[in-house]
SERO-4910 file (N, C-alpha, C, O; in steps of 0.05 Angstrom, whole numbers):
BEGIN
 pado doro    nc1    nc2    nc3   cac1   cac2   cac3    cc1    cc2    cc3    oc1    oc2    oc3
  Unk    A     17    -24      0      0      0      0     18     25      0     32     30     19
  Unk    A     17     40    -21     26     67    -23     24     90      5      0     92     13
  Unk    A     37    103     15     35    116     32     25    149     16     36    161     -3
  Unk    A      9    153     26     -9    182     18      4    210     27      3    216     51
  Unk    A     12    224     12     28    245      5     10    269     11    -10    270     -4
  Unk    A     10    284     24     -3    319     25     21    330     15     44    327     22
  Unk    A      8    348     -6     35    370    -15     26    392     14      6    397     28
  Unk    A     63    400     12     67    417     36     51    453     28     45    469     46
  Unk    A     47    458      4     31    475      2     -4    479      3    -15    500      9
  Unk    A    -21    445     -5    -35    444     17    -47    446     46    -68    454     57
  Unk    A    -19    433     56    -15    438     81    -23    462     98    -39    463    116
  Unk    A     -5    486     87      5    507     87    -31    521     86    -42    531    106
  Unk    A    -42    519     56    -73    530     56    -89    517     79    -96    534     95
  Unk    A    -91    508     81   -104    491    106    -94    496    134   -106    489    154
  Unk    A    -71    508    135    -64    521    165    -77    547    165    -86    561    183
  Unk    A    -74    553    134    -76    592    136   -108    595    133   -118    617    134
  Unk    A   -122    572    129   -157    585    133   -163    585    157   -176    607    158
  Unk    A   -163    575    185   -170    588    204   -159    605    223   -169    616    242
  Unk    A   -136    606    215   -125    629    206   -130    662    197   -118    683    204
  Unk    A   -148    658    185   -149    680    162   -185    687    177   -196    708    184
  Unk    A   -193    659    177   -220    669    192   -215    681    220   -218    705    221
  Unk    A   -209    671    236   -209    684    255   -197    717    258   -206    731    276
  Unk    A   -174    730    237   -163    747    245   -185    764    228   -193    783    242
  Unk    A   -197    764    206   -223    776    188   -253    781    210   -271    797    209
  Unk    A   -246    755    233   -272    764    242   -260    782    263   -274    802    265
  Unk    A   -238    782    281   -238    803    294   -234    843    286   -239    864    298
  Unk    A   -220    833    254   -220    858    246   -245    866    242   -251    888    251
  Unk    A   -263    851    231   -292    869    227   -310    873    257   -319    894    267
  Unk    A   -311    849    266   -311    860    298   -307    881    316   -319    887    337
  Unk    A   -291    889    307   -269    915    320   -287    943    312   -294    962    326
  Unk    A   -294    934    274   -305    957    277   -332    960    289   -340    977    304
  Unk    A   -340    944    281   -378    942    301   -374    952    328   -384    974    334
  Unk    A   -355    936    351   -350    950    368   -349    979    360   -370    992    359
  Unk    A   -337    984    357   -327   1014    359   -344   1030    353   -347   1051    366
  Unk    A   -360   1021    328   -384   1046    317   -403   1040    339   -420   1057    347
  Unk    A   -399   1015    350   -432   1014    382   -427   1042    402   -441   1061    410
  Unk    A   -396   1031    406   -383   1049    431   -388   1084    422   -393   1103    437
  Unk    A   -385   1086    397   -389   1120    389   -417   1116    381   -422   1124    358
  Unk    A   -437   1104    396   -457   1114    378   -477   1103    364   -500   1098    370
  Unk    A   -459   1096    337   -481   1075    310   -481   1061    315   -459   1054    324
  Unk    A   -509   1038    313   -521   1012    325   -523   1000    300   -533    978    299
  Unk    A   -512   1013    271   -516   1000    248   -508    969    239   -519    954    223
  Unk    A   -487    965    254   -474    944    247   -476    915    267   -470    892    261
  Unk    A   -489    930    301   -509    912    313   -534    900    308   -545    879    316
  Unk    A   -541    926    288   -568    909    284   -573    898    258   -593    888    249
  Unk    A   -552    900    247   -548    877    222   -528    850    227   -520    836    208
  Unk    A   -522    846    259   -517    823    265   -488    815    260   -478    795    248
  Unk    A   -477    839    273   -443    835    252   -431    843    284   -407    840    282
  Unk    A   -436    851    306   -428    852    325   -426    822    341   -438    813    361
  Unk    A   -406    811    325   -408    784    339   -382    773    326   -374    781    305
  Unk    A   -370    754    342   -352    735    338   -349    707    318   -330    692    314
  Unk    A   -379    708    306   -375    687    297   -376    687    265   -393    696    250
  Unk    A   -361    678    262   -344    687    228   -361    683    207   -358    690    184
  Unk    A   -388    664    222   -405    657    194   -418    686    173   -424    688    149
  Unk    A   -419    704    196   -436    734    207   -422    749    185   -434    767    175
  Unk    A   -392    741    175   -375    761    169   -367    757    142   -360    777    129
  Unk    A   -368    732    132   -370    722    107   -375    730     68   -394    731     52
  Unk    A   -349    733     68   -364    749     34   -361    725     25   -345    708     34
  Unk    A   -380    720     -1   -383    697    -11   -353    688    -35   -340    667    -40
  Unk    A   -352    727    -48   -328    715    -63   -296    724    -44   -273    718    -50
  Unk    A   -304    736    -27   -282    749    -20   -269    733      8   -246    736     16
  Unk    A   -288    719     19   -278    700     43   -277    665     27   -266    647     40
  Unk    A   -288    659      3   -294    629     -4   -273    624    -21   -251    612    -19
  Unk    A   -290    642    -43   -280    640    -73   -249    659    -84   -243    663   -107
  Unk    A   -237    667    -67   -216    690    -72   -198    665    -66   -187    651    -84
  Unk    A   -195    659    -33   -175    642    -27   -174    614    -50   -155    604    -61
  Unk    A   -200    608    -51   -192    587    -63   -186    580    -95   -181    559   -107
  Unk    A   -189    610   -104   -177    601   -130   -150    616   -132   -138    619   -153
  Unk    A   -141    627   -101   -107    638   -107    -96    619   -101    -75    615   -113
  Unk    A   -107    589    -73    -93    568    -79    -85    553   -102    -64    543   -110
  Unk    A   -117    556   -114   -117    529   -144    -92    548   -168    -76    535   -182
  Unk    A    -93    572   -170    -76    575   -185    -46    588   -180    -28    596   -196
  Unk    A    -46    588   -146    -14    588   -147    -13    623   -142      8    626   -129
  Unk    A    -25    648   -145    -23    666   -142    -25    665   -101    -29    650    -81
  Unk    A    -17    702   -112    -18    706    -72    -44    697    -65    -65    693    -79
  Unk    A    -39    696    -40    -78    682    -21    -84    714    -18    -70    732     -7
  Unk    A   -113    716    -32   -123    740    -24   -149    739    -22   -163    724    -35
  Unk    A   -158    755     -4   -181    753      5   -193    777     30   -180    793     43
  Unk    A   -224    773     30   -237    793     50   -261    787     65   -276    768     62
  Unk    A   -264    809     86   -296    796     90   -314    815     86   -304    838     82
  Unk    A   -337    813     86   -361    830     84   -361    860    103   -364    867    127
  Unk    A   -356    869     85   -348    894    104   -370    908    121   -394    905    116
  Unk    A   -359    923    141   -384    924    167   -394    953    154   -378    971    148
  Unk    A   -420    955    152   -430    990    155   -430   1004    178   -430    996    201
  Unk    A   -431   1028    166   -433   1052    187   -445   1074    175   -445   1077    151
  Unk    A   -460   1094    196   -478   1108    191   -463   1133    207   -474   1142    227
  Unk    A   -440   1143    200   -426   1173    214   -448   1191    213   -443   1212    225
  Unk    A   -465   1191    206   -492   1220    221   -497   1206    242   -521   1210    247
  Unk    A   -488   1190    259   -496   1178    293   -477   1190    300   -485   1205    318
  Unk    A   -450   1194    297   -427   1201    310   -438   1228    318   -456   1242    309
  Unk    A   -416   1231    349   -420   1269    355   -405   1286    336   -411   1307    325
  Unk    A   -377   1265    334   -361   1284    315   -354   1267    290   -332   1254    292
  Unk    A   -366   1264    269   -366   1252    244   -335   1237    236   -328   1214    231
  Unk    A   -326   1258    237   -292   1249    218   -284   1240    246   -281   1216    243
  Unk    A   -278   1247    272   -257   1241    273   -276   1209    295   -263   1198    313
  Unk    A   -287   1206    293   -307   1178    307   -304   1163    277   -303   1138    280
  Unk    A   -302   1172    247   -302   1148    237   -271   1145    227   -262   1123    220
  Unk    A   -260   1163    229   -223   1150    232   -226   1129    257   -220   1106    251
  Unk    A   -234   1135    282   -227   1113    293   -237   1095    288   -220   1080    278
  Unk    A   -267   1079    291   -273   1061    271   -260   1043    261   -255   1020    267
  Unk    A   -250   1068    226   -230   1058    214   -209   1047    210   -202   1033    191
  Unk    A   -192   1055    238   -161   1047    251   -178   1022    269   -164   1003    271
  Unk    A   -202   1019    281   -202    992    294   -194    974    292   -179    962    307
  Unk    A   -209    966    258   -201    945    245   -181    937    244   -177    914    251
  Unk    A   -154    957    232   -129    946    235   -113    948    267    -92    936    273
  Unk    A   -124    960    277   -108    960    304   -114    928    324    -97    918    340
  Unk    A   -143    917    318   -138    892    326   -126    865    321   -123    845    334
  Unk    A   -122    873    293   -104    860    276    -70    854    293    -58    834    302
  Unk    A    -65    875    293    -38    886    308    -38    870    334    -20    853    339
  Unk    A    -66    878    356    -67    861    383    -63    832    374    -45    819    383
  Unk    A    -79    822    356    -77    791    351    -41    786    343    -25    775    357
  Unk    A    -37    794    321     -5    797    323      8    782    344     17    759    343
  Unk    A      7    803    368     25    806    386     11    778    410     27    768    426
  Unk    A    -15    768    409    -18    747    421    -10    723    407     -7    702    419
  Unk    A     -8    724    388      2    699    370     30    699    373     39    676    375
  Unk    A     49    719    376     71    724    378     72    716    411     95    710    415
  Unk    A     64    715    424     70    709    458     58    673    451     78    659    456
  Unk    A     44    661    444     40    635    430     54    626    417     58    602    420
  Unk    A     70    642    396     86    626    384    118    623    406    130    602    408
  Unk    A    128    650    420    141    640    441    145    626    465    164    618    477
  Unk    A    120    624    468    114    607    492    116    569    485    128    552    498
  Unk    A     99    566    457     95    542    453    132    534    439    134    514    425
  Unk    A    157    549    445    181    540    437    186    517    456    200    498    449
  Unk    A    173    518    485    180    508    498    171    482    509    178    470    529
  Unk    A    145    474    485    128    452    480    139    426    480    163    426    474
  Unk    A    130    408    485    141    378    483    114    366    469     97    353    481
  Unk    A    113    371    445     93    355    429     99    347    408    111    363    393
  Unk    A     92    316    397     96    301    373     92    324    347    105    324    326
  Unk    A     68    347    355     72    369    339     73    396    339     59    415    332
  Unk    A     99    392    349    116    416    353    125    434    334    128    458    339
  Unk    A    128    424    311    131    445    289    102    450    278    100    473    271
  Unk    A     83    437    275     62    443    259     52    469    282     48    491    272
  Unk    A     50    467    310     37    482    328     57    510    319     46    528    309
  Unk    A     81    512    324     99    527    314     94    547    292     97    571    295
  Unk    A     83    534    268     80    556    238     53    557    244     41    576    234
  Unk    A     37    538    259      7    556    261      4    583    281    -15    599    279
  Unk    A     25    584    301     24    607    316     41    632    294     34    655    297
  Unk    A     58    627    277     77    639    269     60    644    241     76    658    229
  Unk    A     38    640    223     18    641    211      8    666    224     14    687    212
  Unk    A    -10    668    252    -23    682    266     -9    702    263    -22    721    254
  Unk    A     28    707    272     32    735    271     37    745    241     30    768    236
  Unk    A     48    727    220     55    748    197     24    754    190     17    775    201
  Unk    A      4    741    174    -24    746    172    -27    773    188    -24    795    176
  Unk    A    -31    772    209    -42    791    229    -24    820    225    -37    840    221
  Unk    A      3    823    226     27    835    214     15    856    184     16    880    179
  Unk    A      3    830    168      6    845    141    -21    850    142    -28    864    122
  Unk    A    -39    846    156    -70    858    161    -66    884    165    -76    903    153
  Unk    A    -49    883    184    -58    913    201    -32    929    174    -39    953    171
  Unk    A    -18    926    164     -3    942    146    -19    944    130    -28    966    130
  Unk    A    -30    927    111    -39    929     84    -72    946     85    -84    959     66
  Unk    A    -81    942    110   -111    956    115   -106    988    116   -124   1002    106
  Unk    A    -80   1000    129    -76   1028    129    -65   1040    109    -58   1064    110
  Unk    A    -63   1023     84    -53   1035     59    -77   1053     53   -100   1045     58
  Unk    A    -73   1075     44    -89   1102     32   -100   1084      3    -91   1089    -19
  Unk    A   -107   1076      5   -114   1058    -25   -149   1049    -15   -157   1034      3
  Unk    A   -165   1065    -36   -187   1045    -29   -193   1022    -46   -183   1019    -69
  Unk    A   -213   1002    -32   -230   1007    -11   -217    998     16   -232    993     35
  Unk    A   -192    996     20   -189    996     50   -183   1015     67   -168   1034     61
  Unk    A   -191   1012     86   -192   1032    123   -167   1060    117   -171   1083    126
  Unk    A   -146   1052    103   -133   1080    106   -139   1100     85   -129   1123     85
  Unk    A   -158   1091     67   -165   1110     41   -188   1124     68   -180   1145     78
  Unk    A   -214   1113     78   -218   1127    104   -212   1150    128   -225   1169    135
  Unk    A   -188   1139    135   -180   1146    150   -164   1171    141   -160   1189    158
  Unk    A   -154   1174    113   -135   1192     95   -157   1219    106   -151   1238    120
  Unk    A   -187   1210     89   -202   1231     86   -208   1244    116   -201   1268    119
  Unk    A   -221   1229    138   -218   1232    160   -199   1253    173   -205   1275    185
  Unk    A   -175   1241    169   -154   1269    181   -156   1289    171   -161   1310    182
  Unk    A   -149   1284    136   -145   1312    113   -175   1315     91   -173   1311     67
  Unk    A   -199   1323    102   -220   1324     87   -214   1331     64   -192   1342     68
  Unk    A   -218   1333     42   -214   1357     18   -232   1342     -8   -237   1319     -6
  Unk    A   -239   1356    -30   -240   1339    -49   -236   1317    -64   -250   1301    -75
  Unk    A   -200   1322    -63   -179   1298    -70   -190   1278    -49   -206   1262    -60
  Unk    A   -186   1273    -23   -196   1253     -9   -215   1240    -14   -217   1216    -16
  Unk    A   -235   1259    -16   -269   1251    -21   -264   1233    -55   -275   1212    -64
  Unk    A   -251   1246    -63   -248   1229    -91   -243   1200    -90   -255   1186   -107
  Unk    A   -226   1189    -72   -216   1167    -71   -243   1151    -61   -251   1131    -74
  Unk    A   -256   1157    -41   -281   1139    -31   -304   1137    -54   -325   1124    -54
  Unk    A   -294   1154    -73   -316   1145    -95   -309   1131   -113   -327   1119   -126
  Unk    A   -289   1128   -118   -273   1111   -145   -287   1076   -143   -284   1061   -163
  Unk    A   -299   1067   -122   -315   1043   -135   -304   1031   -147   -282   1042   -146
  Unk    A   -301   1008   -164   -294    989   -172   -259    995   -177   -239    982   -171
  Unk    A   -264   1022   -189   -234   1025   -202   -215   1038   -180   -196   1053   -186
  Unk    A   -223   1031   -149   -206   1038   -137   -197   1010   -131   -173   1011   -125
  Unk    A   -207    983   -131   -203    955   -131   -186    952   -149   -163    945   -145
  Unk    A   -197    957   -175   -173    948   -199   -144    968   -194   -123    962   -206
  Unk    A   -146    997   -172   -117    998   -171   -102    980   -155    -82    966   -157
  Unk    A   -123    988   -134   -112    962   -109    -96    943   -120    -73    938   -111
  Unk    A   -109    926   -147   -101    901   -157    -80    900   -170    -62    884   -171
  Unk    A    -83    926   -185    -46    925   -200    -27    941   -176     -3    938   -178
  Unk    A    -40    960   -148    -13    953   -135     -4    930   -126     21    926   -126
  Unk    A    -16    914   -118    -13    880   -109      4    865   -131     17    845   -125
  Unk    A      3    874   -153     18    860   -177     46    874   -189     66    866   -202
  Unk    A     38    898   -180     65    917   -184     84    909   -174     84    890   -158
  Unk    A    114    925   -182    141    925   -176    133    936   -148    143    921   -131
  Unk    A    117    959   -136    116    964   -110    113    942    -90    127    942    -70
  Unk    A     94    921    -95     90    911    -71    112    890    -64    109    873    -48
  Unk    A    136    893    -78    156    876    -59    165    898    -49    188    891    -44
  Unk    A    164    931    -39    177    944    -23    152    936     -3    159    925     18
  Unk    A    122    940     -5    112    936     21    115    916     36    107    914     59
  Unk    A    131    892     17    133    861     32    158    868     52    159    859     74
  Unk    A    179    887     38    197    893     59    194    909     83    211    911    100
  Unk    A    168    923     82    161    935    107    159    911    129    173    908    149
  Unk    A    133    892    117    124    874    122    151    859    146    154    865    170
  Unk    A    165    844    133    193    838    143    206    844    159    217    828    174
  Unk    A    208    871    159    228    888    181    208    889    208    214    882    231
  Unk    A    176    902    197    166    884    229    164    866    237    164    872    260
  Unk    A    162    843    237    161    814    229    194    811    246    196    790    259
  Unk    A    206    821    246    239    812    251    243    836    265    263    835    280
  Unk    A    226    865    268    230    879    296    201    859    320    206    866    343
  Unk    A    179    840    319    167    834    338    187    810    338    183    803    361
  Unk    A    203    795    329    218    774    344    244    780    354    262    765    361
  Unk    A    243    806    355    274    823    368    254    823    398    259    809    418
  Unk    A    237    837    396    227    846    425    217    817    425    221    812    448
  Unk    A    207    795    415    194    776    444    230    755    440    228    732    448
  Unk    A    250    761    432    269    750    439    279    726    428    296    713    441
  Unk    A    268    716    399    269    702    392    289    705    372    289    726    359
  Unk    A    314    680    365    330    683    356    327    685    317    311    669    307
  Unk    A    337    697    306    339    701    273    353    681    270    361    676    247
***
């Protein structure tokens, strides 16, 4: 009898989906919180103030994204159903939906840094699966790492094209939250561009400044 082979890049997809769910549901989480805490009940009462990832689900952007960047070998990309908000609840409009907007990625960041105390802690594991437990905590921080970077890019439709307008109102800002589709298709050729191996080296240098501070050797 032939012994049954998993390719290690299987593997790999199959570590990084719950993974990916869990850190998507706390980013949208984050924001619901946040718009409750200032205010808008919009995103409570459409059932998105909750933990459970089913709630949070885009059909192509949490299903169908990942799974055809596995089947064809491109980066894993993907999203979830993004939370609304209604800033005429806020007291102060802009600067209640910058925060909001930084939620999302800021709990990104917290998860990070708990996966990063997990992945140091479990060094000291005595288990038959010690490395698998290893790249699933070490999964947790880069994921979480490039969440909270890639969400504050001024690029919409993500949180820092928001947050841009938020600080610096003006036309030009306001411009960017309307670009609709063709702010995606820039998104998509920056993702494909010569730039995004400089943001991968941002990526990196934090990644290798959080294992300086939790002490872990390069």
């Amino acid at each position: 009898m032939q012994n049954f082979q998993v390719s290690e890049r299987l593997i790999s997809f199959l570590t990084f989906l719950p993974i990916f769910f869990i850190s998507i549901t706390f980013h949208e989480f984050a924001h619901a919180l946040s718009a409750k805490i200032l205010g808008d009940n919009t995103a409570k009462k459409q059932g998105r103030l909750t933990l459970n990832p089913f709630k949070h689900i885009d059909l192509i952007g949490t299903v169908i994204m990942p799974i055809a960047s596995f089947a064809t070998g491109f980066a894993l990309i993907g999203w979830a159903k993004p939370v609304q908000i209604n800033r005429n609840n806020f007291s102060s409009p802009l600067r209640d939906d910058a925060i909001v907007s930084f939620a999302g990625p800021l709990s990104n960041l917290v998860l990070a840094l708990v996966f990063l105390l997990l992945f140091r802690l479990s060094g000291s594991w005595n288990s038959e699966y010690h490395i698998q437990i290893l790249n699933f905590f070490w999964y947790g921080v880069f994921l979480n790492v490039f969440l909270f970077a890639f969400n504050i890019l001024p690029l919409p439709p993500l949180d820092g094209s928001h947050i841009l307008f938020d600080l610096f109102p003006s036309k030009l800002t306001a411009s960017l939250l309307k670009l609709g589709i063709y702010g995606s298709l820039i998104l998509m050729f920056f993702i494909y561009s010569p730039l995004w191996k400089y943001f991968m080296n941002i990526i990196n240098y934090i990644l290798t400044l959080f294992l300086k501070i939790a002490g872990v050797g390069l």
